[in-house]
PANUGU-48746 format. One record per residue (C-alpha): residue in three letters; residue number from 1; x, y, z. Coordinates in steps of 0.5 Angstrom, whole numbers, always signed. Layout:
<sites>
ALA|NUM|X|Y|Z
...
</sites>
This chain:
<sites>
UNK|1|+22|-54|+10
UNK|2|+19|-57|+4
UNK|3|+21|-52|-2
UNK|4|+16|-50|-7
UNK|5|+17|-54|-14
UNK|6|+12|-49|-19
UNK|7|+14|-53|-24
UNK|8|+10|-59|-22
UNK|9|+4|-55|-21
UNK|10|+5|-53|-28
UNK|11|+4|-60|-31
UNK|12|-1|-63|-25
UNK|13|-6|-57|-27
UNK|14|-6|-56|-34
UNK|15|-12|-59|-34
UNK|16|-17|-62|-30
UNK|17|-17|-69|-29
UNK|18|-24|-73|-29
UNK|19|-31|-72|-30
UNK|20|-34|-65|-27
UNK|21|-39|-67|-21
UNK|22|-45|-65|-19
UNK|23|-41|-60|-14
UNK|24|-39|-56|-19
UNK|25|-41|-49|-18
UNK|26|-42|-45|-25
UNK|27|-39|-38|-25
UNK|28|-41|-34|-32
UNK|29|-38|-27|-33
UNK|30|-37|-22|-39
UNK|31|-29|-23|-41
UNK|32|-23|-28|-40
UNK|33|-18|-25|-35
UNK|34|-12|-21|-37
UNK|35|-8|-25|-33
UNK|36|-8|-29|-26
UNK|37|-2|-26|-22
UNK|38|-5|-22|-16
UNK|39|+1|-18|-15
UNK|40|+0|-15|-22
UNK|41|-7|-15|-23
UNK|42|-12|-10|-24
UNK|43|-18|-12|-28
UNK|44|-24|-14|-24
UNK|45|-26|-21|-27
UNK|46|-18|-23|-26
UNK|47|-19|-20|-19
UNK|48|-26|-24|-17
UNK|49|-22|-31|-19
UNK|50|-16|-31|-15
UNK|51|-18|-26|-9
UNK|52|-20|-30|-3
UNK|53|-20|-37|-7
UNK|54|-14|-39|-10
UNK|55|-10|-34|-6
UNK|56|-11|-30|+2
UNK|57|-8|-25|+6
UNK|58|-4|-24|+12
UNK|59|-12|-21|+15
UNK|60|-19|-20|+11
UNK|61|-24|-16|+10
UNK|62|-31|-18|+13
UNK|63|-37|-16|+9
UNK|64|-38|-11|+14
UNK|65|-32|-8|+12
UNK|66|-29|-10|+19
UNK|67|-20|-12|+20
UNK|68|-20|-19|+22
UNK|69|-13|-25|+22
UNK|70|-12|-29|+16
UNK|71|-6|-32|+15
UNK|72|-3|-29|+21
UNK|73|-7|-31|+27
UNK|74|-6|-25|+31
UNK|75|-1|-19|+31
UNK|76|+2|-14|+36
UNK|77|+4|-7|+35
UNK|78|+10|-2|+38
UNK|79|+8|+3|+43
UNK|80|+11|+8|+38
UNK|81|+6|+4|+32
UNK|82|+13|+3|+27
UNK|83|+14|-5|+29
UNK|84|+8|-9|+28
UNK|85|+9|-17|+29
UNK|86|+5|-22|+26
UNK|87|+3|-29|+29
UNK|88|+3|-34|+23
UNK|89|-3|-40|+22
UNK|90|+1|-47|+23
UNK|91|-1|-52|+19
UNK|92|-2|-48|+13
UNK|93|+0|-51|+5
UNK|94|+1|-48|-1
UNK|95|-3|-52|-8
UNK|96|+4|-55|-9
UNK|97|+4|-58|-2
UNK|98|+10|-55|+1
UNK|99|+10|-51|+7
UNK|100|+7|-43|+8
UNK|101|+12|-40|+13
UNK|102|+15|-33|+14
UNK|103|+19|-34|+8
UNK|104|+14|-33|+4
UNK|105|+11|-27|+7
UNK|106|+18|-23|+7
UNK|107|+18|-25|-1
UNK|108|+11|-23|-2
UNK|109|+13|-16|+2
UNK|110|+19|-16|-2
UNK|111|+15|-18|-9
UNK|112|+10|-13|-8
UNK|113|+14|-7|-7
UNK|114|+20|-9|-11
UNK|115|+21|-4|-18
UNK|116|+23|-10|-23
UNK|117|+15|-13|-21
UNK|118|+13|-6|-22
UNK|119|+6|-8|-17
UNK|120|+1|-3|-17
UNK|121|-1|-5|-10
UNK|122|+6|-2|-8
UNK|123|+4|+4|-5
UNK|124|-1|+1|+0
UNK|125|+5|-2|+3
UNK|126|+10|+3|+1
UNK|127|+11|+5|+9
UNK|128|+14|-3|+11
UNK|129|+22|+0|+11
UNK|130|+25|-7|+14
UNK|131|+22|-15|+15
UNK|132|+25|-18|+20
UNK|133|+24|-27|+20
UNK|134|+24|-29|+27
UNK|135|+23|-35|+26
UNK|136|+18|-40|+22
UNK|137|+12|-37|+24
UNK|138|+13|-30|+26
UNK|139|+15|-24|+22
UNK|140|+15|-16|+24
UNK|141|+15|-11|+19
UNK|142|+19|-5|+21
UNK|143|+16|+2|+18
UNK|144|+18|+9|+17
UNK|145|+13|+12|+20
UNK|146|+6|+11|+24
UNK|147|+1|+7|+18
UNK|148|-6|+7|+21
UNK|149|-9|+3|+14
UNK|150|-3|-2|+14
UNK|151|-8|-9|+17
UNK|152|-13|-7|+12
UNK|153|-9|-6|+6
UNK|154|-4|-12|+9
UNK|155|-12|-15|+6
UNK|156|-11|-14|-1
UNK|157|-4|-17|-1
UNK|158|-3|-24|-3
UNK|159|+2|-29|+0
UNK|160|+6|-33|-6
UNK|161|+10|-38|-6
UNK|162|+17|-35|-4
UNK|163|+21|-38|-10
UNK|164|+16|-33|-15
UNK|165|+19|-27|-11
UNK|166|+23|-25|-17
UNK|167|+19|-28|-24
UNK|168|+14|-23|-27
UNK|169|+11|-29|-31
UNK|170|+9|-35|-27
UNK|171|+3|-34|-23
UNK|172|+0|-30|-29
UNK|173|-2|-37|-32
UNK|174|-1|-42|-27
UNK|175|-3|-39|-20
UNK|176|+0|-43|-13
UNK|177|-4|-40|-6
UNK|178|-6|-41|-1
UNK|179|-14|-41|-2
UNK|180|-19|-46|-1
UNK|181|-19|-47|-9
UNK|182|-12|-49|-13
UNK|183|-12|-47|-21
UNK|184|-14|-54|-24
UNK|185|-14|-51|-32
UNK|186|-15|-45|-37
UNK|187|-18|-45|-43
UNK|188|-18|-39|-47
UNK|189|-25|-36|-48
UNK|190|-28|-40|-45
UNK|191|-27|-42|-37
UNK|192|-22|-43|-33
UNK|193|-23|-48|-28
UNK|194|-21|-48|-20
UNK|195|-22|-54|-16
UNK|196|-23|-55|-8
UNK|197|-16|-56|-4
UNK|198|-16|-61|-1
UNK|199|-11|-59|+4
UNK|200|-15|-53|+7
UNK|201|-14|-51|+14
UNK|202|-21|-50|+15
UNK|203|-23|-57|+16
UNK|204|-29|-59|+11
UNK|205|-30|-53|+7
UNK|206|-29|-51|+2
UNK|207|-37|-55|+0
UNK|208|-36|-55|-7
UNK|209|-32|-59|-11
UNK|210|-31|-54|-17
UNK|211|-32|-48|-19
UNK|212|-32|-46|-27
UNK|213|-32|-38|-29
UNK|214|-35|-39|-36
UNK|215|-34|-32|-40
UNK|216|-40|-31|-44
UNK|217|-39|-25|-48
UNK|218|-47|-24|-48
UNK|219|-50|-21|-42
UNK|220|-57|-24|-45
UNK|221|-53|-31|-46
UNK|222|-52|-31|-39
UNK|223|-59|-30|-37
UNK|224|-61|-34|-40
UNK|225|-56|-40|-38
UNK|226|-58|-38|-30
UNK|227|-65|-38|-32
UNK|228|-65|-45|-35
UNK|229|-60|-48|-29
UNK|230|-52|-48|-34
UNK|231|-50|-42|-29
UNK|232|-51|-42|-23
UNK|233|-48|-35|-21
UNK|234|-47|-28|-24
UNK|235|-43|-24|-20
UNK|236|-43|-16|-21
UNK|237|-49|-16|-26
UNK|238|-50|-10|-28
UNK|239|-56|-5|-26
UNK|240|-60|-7|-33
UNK|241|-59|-15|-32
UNK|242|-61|-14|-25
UNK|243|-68|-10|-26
UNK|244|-68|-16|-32
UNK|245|-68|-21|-26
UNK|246|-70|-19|-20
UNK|247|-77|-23|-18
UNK|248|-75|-29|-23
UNK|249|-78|-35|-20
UNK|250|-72|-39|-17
UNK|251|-68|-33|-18
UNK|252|-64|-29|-12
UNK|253|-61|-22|-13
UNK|254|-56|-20|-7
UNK|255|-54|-12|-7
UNK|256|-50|-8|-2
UNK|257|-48|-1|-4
UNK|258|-42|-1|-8
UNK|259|-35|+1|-5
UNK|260|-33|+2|-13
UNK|261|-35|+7|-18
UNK|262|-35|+9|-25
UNK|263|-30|+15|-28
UNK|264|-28|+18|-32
UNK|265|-21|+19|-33
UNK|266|-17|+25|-35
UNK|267|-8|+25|-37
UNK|268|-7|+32|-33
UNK|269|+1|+31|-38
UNK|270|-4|+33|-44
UNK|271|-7|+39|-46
UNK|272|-12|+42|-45
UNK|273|-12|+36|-39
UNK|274|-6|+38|-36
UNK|275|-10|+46|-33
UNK|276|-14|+44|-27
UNK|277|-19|+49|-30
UNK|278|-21|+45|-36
UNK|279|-22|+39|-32
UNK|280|-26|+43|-27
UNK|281|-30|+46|-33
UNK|282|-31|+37|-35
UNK|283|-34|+36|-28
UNK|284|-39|+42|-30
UNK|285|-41|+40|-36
UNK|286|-44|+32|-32
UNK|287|-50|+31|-30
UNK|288|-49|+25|-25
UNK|289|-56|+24|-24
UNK|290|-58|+24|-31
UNK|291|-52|+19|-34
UNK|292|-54|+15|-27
UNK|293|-62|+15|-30
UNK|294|-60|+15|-37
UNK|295|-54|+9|-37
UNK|296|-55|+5|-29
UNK|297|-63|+5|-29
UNK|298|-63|+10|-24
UNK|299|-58|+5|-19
UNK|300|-54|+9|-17
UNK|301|-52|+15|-13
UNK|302|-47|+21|-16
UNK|303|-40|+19|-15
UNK|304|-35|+24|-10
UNK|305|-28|+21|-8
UNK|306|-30|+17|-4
UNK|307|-37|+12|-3
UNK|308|-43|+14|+1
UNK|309|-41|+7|+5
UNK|310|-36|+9|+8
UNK|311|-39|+14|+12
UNK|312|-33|+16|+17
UNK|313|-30|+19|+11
UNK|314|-34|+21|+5
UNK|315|-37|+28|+4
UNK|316|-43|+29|+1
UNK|317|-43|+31|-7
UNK|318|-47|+37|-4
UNK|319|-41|+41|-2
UNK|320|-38|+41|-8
UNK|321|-40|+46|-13
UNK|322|-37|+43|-19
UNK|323|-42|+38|-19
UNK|324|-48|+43|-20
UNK|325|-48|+42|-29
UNK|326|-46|+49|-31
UNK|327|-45|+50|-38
UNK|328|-44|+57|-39
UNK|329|-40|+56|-33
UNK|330|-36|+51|-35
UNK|331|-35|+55|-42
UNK|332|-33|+61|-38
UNK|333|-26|+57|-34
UNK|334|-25|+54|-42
UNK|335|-24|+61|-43
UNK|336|-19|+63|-38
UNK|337|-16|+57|-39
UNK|338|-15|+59|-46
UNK|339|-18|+54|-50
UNK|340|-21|+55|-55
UNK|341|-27|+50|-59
UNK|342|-28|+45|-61
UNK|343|-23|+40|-57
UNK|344|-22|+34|-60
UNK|345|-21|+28|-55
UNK|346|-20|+22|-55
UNK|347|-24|+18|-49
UNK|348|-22|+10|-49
UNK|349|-28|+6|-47
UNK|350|-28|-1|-42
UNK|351|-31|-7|-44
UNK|352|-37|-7|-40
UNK|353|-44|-5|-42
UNK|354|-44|+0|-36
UNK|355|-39|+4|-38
UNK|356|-41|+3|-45
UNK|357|-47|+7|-44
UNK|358|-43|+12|-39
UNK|359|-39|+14|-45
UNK|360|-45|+16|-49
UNK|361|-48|+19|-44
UNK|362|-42|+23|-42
UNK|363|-40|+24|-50
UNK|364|-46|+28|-51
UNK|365|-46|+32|-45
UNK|366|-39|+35|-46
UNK|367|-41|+37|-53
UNK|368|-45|+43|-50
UNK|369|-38|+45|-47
UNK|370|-35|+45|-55
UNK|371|-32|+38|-53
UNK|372|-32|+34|-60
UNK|373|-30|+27|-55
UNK|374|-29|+19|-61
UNK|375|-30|+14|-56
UNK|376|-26|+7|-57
UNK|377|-28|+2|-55
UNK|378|-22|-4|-53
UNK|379|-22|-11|-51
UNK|380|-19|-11|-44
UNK|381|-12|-13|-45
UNK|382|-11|-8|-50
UNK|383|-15|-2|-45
UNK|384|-12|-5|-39
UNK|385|-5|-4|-43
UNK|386|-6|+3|-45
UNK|387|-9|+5|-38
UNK|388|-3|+2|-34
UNK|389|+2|+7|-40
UNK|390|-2|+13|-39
UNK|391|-4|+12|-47
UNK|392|-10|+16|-46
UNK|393|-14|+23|-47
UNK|394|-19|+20|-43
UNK|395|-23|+14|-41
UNK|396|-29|+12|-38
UNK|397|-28|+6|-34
UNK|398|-29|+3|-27
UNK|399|-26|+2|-20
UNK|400|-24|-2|-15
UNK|401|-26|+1|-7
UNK|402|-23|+0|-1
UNK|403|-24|+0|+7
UNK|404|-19|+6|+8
UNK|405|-19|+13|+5
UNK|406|-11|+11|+4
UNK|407|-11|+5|-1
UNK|408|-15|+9|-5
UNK|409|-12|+16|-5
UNK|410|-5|+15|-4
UNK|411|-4|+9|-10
UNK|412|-8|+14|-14
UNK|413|-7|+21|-14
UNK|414|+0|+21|-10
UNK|415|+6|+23|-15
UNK|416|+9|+17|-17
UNK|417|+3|+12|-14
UNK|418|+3|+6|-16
UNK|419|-4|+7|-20
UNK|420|-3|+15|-22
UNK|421|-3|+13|-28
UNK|422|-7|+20|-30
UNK|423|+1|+23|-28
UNK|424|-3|+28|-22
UNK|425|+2|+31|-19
UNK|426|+0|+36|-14
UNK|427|+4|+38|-8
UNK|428|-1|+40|-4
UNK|429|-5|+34|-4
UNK|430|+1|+29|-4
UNK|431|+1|+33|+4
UNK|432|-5|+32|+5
UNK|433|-5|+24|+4
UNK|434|+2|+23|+8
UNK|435|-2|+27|+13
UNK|436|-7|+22|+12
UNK|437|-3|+15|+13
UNK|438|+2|+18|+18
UNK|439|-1|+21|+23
UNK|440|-6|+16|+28
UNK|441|-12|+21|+31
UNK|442|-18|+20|+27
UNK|443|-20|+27|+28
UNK|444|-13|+29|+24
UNK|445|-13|+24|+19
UNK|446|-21|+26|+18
UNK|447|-18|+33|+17
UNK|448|-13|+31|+12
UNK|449|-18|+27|+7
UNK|450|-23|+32|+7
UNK|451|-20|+36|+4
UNK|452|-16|+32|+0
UNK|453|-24|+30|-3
UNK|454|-25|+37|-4
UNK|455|-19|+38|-8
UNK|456|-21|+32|-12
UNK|457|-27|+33|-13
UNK|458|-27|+39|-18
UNK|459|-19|+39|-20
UNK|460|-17|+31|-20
UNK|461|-16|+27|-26
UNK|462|-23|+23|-24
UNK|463|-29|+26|-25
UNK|464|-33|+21|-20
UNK|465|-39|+19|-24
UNK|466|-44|+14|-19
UNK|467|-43|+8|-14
UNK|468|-49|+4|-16
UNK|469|-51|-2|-13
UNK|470|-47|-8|-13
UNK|471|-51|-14|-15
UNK|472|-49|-21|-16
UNK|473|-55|-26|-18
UNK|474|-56|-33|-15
UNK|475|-60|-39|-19
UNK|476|-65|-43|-14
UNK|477|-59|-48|-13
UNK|478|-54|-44|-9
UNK|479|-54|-43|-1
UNK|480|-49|-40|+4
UNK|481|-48|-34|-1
UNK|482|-46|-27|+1
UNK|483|-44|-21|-3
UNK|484|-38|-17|+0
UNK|485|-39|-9|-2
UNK|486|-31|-10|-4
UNK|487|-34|-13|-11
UNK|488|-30|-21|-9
UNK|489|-33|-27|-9
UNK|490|-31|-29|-2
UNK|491|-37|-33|+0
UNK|492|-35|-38|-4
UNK|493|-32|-43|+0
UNK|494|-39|-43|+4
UNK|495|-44|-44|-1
UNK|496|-46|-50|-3
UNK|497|-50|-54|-8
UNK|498|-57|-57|-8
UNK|499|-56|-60|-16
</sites>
């Protein structure tokens, strides 16, 4: 097998060789991503780059949220449901010409849970006890208990060349996949550029020759240049840019209802935020609908643990009573807890427009509870590193969704999860979620996540704020687009360009 030669890739994709062509698709997003590597980001505009286009999982996520096979062609599971073997596709290459196989599959699954790597998708896989190589394109997963959620998380699992599995550094600037688009160039603060692969497995796709994510800082630039032909796509607009463009000559706004969700976050190993009665008493204090009409325009619908899309799992937000503003409530739990005014906190705001305008909805609603609240607004390098080490009283940010309550829940809330970044630990809920992953019967795993969601939703680390609209906006040149409730551009490889 042609081994991966990576420091090929860095030289042959520094920059884009010849002119760009009429086929390029013109991305424009507000900021530069913190890094390219799948395995270790978080940040939005770093995932809708290299999610399904420059890299693929073992299966995807249709945008009716149904499981369907990706690199692996077809799997079978054991009677007992703690062996799953995956069928590979044949033919597959990687953006340095070497060959896709069961290696680099059993490397990807080792990379990602590995404590060196410190991923943090480690704990939607962390059930896969053993990987077995049968041959180059074959491989089965051993795991320690029956895992219901594991096809649709094994989605969000980037296959990576296997000589990667132990370096931390390479793929955050130089990405090597799988995906109908191979990195061709970076230029910071200004775009980077990925290039149609022309090794693709699916034969004449993908339609474009380019696509190029300008950042532009400047939500009114980017309207302006979509309006004017310089871009020809804004993903994951926000509620007032799409008001702005929806009924633009030319101009189409695709929505769906979101799977992701702004928060706010809370440290539960700092006081006051370390009593439950302090974080209930935070969730009192919000009106959802008002921080909705005030700082969305009105798009969205009051946030619970899980999204309204997903409704074989979600509670509605009537049946927690938190979710009611009740400021003499809320002083009343302060009080039991033992805290007095005012309290000071510090809450550290992600850089979109969005949550900007959350936080100054929020801020002013916890001062009617005696929370004098600074708000700090971040560049996404310096807030996605202090998120990662819990340096935070507070922040006011957004989230990712997921198909399945585990890839959200157990990641974010168990202790130790990979993304329990709040140092949540509570040995009630951490039952309820090995409940929910471990057992197959949909009644008792509903169960386990009810109450999971009525134990978060007053006394978790996330007051739940709202799950909008999803919208991406489309110039008049743009065909073959769809939006994907994830948030992921995976459409990309069917769009076509008529410029």
């Amino acid at each position: 097998m042609a081994k991966h030669k990576l420091a090929a890739v860095l030289l042959a994709t520094s920059f884009l060789t010849g002119a760009a062509s009429a086929a390029t698709l013109d991305v424009a997003m507000d900021t530069s991503p913190a890094g390219l590597d799948p395995h270790l980001v978080t940040a939005f505009n770093s995932v809708l780059i290299v999610q399904s286009n420059i890299y693929q999982g073992l299966t995807d996520t249709t945008p009716g949220l149904q499981v369907v096979p990706n690199l692996a062609d077809s799997w079978e599971i054991s009677a007992d449901g703690l062996t799953y073997t995956f069928r590979l596709a044949a033919g597959v290459t990687f953006h340095d010409g070497s060959t896709f196989d069961a290696e680099d599959v059993a490397a990807s699954i080792r990379r990602v849970q590995s404590t060196e790597i410190a991923s943090p998708l480690a704990s939607r896989i962390s059930p896969i006890i053993g990987v077995n190589v049968i041959d180059p394109l074959t491989i089965a997963f051993t795991l320690d208990a029956p895992f219901a959620p594991l096809l649709s998380s094994l989605a969000g699992i980037a296959i990576v060349p296997a000589e990667v599995e132990t370096n931390k550094e390479a793929l955050q600037q130089v990405p090597v996949g799988t995906g109908p688009f191979k990195f061709a160039e970076w230029q910071p603060n200004g775009f980077i550029s990925l290039v149609k692969f022309d090794a693709y497995r699916e034969a004449g796709k993908p339609h474009v020759d380019e696509v190029k994510f300008h950042f532009v800082p400047e939500a009114a630039t980017r309207q302006v240049g979509l309006a004017s032909g310089e871009y020809d796509l804004l993903p994951s607009i926000d509620p007032a840019t799409a008001l702005q463009l929806q009924g633009q000559p030319g101009i189409t706004v695709h929505q769906t209802r979101d799977l992701g969700y702004t928060l706010v976050g809370m440290n539960a190993s700092r006081a006051p935020l370390d009593d439950p009665r302090v974080r209930e008493a935070v969730n009192m204090l919000l009106d959802r609908q008002e921080i909705i009409d005030g700082a969305l325009f009105g798009s969205g619908v009051p946030g619970g643990p899980l999204s309204p899309a997903l409704v074989d799992w979600a509670l509605p937000t009537s049946d927690y009573a938190c979710y009611t503003q009740n400021v003499e409530g809320a002083k009343a739990l302060l009080a039991a807890a033992g805290v007095t005014g005012p309290v000071k906190i510090v809450m550290k705001v992600l850089p979109r427009q969005d949550t900007r305008d959350i936080a100054q909805v929020v801020q002013q609603q916890l001062a009617a509870g005696g929370f004098e609240v600074e708000l700090v607004n971040q560049e996404i390098g310096q807030f996605v590193q202090d998120w990662r080490n819990s340096e935070f009283d507070m922040f006011v940010s957004a989230n990712g969704g997921s198909v399945d309550p585990d890839q959200y829940f157990y990641r974010t809330f168990y202790s130790g999860g990979s993304t329990n970044v709040f140092k949540y630990d509570d040995a009630g809920l951490n039952a309820l979620l090995d409940t929910g992953r471990s057992v197959t019967d949909t009644a008792a795993r509903k169960a386990a996540y009810d109450a999971a969601q009525r134990q978060l939703a007053c006394t978790g680390p996330i007051a739940h704020i709202a799950y909008g609209a999803l919208s991406t906006a489309a110039g008049p040149n743009v065909s073959g687009f769809e939006i994907n409730p994830l948030g992921r551009l995976t459409s990309l490889l069917d769009v076509t360009l008529t410029k």
